[in-house]
Backbone bond lengths (Angstrom), bond angles and torsions (degrees), N, CA, C in turn:
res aa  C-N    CA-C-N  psi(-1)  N-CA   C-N-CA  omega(-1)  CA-C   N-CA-C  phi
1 X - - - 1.447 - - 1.518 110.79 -
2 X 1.472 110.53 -30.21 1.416 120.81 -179.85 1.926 100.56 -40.41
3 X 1.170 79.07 -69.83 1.875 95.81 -179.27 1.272 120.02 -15.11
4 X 1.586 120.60 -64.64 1.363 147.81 -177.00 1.647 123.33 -63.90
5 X 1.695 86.79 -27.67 1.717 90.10 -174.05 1.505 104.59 -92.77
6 X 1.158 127.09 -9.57 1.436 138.60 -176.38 1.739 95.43 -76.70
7 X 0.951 118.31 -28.93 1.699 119.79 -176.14 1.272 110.66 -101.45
8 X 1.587 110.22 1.76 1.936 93.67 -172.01 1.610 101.51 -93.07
9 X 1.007 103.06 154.09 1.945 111.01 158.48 1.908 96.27 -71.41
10 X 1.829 82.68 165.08 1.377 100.21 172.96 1.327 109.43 -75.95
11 X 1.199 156.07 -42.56 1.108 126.68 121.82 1.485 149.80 17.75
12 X 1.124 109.86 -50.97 1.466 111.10 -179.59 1.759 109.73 -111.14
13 X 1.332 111.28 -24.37 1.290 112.40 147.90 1.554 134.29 -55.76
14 X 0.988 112.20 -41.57 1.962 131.72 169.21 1.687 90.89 -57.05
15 X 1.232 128.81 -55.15 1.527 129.71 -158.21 1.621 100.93 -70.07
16 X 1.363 97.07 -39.09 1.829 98.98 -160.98 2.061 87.20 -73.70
17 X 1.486 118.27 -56.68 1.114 107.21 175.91 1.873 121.01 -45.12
18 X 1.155 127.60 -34.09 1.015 119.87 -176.76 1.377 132.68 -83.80
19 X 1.916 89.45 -8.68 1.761 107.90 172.84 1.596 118.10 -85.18
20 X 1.974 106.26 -5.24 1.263 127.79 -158.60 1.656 115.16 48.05
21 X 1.510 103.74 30.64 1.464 105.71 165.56 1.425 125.53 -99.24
22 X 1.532 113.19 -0.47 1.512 110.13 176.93 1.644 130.60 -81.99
23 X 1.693 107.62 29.44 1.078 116.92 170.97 1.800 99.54 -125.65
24 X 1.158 129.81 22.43 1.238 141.52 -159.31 2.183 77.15 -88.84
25 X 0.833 108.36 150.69 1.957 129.47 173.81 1.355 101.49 -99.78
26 X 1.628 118.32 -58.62 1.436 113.56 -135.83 1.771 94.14 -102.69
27 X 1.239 100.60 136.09 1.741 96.01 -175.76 0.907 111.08 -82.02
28 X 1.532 141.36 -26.08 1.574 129.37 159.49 1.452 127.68 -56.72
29 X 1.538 110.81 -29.22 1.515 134.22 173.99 1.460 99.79 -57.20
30 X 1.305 108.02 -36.98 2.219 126.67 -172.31 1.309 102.92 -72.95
31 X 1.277 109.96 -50.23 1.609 123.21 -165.53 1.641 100.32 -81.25
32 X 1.439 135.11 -32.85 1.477 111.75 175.49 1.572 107.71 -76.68
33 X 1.239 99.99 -43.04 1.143 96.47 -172.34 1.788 131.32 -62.16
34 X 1.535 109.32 -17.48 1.665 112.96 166.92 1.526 92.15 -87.03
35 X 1.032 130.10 -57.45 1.913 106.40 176.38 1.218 114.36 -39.20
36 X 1.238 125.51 -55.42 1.570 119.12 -177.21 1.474 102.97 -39.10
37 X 1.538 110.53 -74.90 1.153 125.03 176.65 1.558 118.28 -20.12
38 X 1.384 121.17 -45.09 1.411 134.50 -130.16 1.895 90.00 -94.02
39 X 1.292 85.81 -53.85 2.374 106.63 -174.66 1.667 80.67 -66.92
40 X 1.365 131.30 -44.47 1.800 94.75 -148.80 2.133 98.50 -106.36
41 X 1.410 114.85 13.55 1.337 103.38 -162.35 1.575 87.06 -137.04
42 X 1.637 124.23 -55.33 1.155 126.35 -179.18 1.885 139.25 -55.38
43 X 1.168 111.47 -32.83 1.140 113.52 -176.03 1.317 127.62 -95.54
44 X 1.587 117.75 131.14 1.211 119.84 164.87 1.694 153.79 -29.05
45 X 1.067 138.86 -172.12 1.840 104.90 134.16 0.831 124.82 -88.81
46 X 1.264 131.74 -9.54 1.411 126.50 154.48 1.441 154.95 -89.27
47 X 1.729 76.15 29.35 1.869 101.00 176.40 1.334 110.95 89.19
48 X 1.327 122.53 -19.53 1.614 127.35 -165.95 1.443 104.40 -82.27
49 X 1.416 107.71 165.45 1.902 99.87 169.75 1.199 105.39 -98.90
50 X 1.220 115.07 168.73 1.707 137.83 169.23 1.619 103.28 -79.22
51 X 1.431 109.91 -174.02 1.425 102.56 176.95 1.584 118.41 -96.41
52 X 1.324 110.67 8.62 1.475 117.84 161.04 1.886 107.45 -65.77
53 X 1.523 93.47 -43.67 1.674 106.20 -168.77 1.397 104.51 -57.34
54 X 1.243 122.86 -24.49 1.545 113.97 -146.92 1.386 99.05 -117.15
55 X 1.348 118.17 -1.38 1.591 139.85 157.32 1.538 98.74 -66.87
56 X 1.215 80.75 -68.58 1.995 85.69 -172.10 1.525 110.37 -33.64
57 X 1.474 95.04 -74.14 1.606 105.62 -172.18 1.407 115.24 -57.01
58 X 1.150 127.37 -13.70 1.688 134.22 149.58 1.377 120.11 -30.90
59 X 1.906 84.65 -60.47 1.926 92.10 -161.70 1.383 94.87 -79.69
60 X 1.485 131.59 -51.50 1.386 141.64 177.11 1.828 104.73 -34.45
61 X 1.390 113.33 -41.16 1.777 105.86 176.72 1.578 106.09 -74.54
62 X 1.070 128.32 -15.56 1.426 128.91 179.78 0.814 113.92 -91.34
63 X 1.838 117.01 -48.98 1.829 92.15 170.97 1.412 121.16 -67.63
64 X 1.666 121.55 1.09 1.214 105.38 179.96 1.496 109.50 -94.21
65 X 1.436 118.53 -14.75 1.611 97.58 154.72 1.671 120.63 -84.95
66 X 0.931 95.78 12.54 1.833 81.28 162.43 1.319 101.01 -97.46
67 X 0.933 153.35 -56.88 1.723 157.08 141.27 1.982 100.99 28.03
């Protein structure tokens, strides 16, 4: 997790703390869990995300280049 948090904005750190996921280890454990997050908290009615969503999908593109 060390890895990941070295690349986040303050921003996306504040979010992961406020999801109580920024003590999460396992980055797939990180990655279901902001998707979960993302379908049941993020989206509009018009399919789009909010600006929680676009946090998410931030950190979610970063852990996929550490991948």
């Amino acid at each position: 997790m060390k890895d990941i948090k070295d690349k986040l904005s303050e921003k996306e750190l504040n979010l992961l703390i406020k999801l109580n996921l920024d003590t999460v280890e396992d980055l797939l454990d990180l990655e279901d869990a902001l998707a979960e997050y993302m379908q049941l908290h993020c989206l509009t009615n018009n399919d789009d995300l909010n600006d929680e969503g676009v946090i998410c999908e931030s950190i979610l593109n970063k852990i996929g280049e550490l991948e």
